[in-house]
KENU-648413 format. One record per residue (C-alpha): residue number from 0; residue in one letter; x, y, z. Coordinates in steps of 0.05 Angstrom, whole numbers. Layout:
REC; num; residu; u; v; w
REC; NUM; A; X; Y; Z
...
//
This chain:
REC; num; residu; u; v; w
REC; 0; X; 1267; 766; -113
REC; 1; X; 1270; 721; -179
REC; 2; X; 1289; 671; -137
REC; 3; X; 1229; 667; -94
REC; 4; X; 1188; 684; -144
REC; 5; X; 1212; 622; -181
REC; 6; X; 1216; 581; -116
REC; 7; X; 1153; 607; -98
REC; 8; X; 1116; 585; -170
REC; 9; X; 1156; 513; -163
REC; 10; X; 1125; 504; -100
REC; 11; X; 1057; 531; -122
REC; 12; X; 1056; 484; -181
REC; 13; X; 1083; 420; -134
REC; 14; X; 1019; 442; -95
REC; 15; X; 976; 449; -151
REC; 16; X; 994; 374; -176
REC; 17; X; 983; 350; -103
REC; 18; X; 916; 391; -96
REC; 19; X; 903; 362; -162
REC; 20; X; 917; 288; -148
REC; 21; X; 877; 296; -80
REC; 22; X; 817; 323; -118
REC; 23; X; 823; 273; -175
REC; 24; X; 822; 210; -109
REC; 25; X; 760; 255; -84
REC; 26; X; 731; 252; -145
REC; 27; X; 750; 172; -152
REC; 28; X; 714; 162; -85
REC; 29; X; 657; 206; -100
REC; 30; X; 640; 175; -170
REC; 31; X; 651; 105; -140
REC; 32; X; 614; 106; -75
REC; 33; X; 553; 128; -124
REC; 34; X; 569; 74; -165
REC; 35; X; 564; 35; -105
REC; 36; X; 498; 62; -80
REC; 37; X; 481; 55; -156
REC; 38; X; 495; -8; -153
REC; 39; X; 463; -18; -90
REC; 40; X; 396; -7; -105
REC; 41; X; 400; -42; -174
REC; 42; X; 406; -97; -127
REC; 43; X; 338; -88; -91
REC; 44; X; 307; -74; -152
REC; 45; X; 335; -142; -180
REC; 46; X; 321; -173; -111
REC; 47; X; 246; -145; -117
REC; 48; X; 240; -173; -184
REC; 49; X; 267; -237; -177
REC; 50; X; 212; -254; -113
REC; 51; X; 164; -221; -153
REC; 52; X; 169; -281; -213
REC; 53; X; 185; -321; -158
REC; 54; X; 113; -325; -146
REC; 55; X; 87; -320; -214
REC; 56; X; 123; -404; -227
REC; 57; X; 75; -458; -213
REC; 58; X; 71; -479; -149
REC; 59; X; 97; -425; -115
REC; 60; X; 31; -396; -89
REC; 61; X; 21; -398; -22
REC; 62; X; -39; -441; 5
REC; 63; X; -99; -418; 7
REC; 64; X; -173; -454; 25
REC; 65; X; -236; -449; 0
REC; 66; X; -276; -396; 55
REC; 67; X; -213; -380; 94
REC; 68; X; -209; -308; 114
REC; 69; X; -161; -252; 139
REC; 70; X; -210; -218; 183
REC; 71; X; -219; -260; 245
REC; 72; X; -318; -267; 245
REC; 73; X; -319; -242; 172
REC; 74; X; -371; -272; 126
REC; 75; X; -334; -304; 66
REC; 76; X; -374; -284; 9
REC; 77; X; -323; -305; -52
REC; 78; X; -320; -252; -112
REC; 79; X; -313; -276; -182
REC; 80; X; -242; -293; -209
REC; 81; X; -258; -245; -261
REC; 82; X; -255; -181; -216
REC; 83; X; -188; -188; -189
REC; 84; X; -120; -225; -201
REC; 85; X; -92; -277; -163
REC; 86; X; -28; -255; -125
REC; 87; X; 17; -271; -65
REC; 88; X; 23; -205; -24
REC; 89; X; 63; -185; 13
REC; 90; X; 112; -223; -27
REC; 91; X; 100; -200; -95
REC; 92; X; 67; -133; -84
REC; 93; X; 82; -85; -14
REC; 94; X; 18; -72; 12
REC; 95; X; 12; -11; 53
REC; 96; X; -46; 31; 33
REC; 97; X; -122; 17; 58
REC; 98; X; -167; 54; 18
REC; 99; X; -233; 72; 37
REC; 100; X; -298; 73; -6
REC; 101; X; -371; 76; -1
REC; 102; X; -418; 30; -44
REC; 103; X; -465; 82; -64
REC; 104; X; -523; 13; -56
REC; 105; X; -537; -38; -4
REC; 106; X; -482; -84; 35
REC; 107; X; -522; -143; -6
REC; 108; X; -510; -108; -76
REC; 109; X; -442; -95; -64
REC; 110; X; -435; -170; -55
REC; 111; X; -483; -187; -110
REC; 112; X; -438; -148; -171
REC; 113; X; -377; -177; -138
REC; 114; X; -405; -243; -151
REC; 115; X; -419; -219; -228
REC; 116; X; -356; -226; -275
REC; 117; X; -383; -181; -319
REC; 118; X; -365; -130; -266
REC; 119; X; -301; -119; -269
REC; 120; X; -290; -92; -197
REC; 121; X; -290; -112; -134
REC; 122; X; -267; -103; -60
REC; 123; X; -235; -148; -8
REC; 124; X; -281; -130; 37
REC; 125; X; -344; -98; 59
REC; 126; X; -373; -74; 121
REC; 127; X; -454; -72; 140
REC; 128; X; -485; -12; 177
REC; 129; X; -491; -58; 237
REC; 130; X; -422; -75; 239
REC; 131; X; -422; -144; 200
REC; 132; X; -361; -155; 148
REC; 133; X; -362; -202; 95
REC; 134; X; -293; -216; 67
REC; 135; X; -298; -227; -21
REC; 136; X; -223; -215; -38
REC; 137; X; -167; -251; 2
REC; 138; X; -117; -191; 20
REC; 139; X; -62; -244; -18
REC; 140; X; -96; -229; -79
REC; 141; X; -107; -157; -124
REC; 142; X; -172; -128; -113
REC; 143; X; -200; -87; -170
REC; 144; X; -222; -37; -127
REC; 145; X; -181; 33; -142
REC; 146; X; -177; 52; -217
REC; 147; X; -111; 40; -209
REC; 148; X; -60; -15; -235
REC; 149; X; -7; 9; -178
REC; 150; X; -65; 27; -122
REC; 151; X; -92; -40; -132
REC; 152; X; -21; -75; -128
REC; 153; X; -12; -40; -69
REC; 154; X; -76; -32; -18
REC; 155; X; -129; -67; 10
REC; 156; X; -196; -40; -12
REC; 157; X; -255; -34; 43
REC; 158; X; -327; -10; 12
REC; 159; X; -380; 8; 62
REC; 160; X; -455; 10; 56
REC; 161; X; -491; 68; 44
REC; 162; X; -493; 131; 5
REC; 163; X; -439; 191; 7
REC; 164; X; -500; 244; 18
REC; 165; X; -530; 207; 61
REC; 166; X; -487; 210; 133
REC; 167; X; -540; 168; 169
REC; 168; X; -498; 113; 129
REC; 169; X; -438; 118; 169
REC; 170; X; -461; 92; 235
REC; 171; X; -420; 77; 303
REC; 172; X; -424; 3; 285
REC; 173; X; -395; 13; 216
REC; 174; X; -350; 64; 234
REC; 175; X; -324; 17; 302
REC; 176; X; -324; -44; 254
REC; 177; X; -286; -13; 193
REC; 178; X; -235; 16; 243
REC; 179; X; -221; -59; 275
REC; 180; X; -222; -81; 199
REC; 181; X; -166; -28; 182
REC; 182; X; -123; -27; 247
REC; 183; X; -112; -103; 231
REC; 184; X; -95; -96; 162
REC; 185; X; -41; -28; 187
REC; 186; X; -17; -82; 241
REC; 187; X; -2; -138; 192
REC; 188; X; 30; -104; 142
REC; 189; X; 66; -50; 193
REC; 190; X; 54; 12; 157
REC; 191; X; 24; 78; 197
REC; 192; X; -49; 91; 212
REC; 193; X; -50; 161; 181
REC; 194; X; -79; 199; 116
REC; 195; X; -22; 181; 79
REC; 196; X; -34; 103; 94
REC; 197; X; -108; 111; 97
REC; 198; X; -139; 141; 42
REC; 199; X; -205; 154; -1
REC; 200; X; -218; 130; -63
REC; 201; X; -234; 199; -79
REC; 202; X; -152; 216; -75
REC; 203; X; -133; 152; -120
REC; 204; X; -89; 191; -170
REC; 205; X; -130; 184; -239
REC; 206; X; -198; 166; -201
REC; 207; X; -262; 195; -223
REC; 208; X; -298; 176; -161
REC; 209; X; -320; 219; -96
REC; 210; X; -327; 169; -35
REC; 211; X; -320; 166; 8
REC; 212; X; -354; 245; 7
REC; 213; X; -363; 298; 59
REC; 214; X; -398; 259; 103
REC; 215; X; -342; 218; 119
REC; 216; X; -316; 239; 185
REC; 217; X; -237; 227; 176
REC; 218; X; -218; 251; 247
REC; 219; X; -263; 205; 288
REC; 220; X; -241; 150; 241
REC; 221; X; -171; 152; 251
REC; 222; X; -186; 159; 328
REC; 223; X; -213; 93; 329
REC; 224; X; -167; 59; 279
REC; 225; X; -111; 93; 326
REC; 226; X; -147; 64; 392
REC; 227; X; -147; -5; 358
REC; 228; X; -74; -3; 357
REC; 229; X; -61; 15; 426
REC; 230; X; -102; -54; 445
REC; 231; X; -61; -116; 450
REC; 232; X; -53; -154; 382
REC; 233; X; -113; -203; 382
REC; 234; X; -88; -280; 382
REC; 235; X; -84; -322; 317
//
């Protein structure tokens, strides 16, 4: 019975070393396949940064002309340097947020304090209760449109004219217009036309604005953005 017992214990600890050993190569392969992930997505990080100051060096930019815009009929109507930052998305900055505001004035005085560099905001676009656009931010560049550095970095910013309390603002020409506007922009940039992509500036984390209000009819919106899409791409 000693004997076993002994035998038994020898063989226990022999397992007990070989359990051992096989945890400690677990453990190994554990620790270094999250080293490796680690490591992994240090290099998209680095990779992200290095094309990011990429396009900061002098001559870099990609060309751009005088009245060119993104939005194939849209009235150029050119904002002032002041109220937004020259950029080179996508390459610099993902874009995959459109978010939706309301000028709370006139198509023309949305244009008019874009023009003023004393305003310190603006949009890349805005769209006219008959339908007309006018483009005054190219979508390569960083509209100052959100309250919010990352929002900014990362969206395209459409006002429309009118008043949240007023829903006789939102008409089927602005709505039908807006939604061609934004199912291009969803298309280009290949990110989803839903609430997550599509937002208010109301739900800008950190805003202290309400449009684009309660007026706003989200559901027949999205239809049409949604109906956009299923259309063949429009040529270039």
């Amino acid at each position: 019975m000693a004997e076993t017992t002994a035998a038994a214990g020898a063989e226990g600890a022999a397992s007990g070393k070989r359990t051992g050993r096989r945890l400690t190569r677990r453990r190994a392969l554990l620790l270094g396949g999250g080293a490796a992930v680690a490591a992994g997505a240090a290099a998209v990080a680095a990779r992200e940064e290095l094309a990011y100051w990429w396009w900061r060096l002098p001559g870099n930019s990609r060309p751009r002309k005088e009245g060119e815009v993104d939005f194939a009929g849209a009235q150029w109507s050119a904002a002032s340097p002041a109220n937004y930052r020259q950029a080179n998305r996508p390459d610099d900055y993902t874009v995959d947020r459109v978010v939706v505001h309301v000028v709370q004035g006139s198509f023309a005085t949305a244009l008019k304090v874009f023009r003023d560099p004393f305003h310190e905001a603006s949009a890349h676009y805005v769209v006219r209760g008959d339908g007309h656009v006018a483009q005054a931010v190219r979508e390569l560049d960083v509209a100052f449109h959100a309250g919010n550095r990352g929002y900014n970095e990362r969206s395209v910013g459409i006002e429309h004219a009118g008043f949240v309390d007023r829903p006789e603002s939102f008409t089927p020409e602005l709505y039908a217009a807006s939604a061609r506007l934004t199912a291009g922009i969803c298309r280009r940039y290949a990110f989803p036309a839903d609430r997550e992509h599509i937002v208010g500036h109301v739900e800008v984390p950190g805003t202290d604005h309400t449009d684009p209000g309660p007026h706003w009819d989200w559901d027949r919106y999205l239809a049409l953005v949604r109906a956009e899409l299923r259309r063949p791409a429009p040529r270039t």
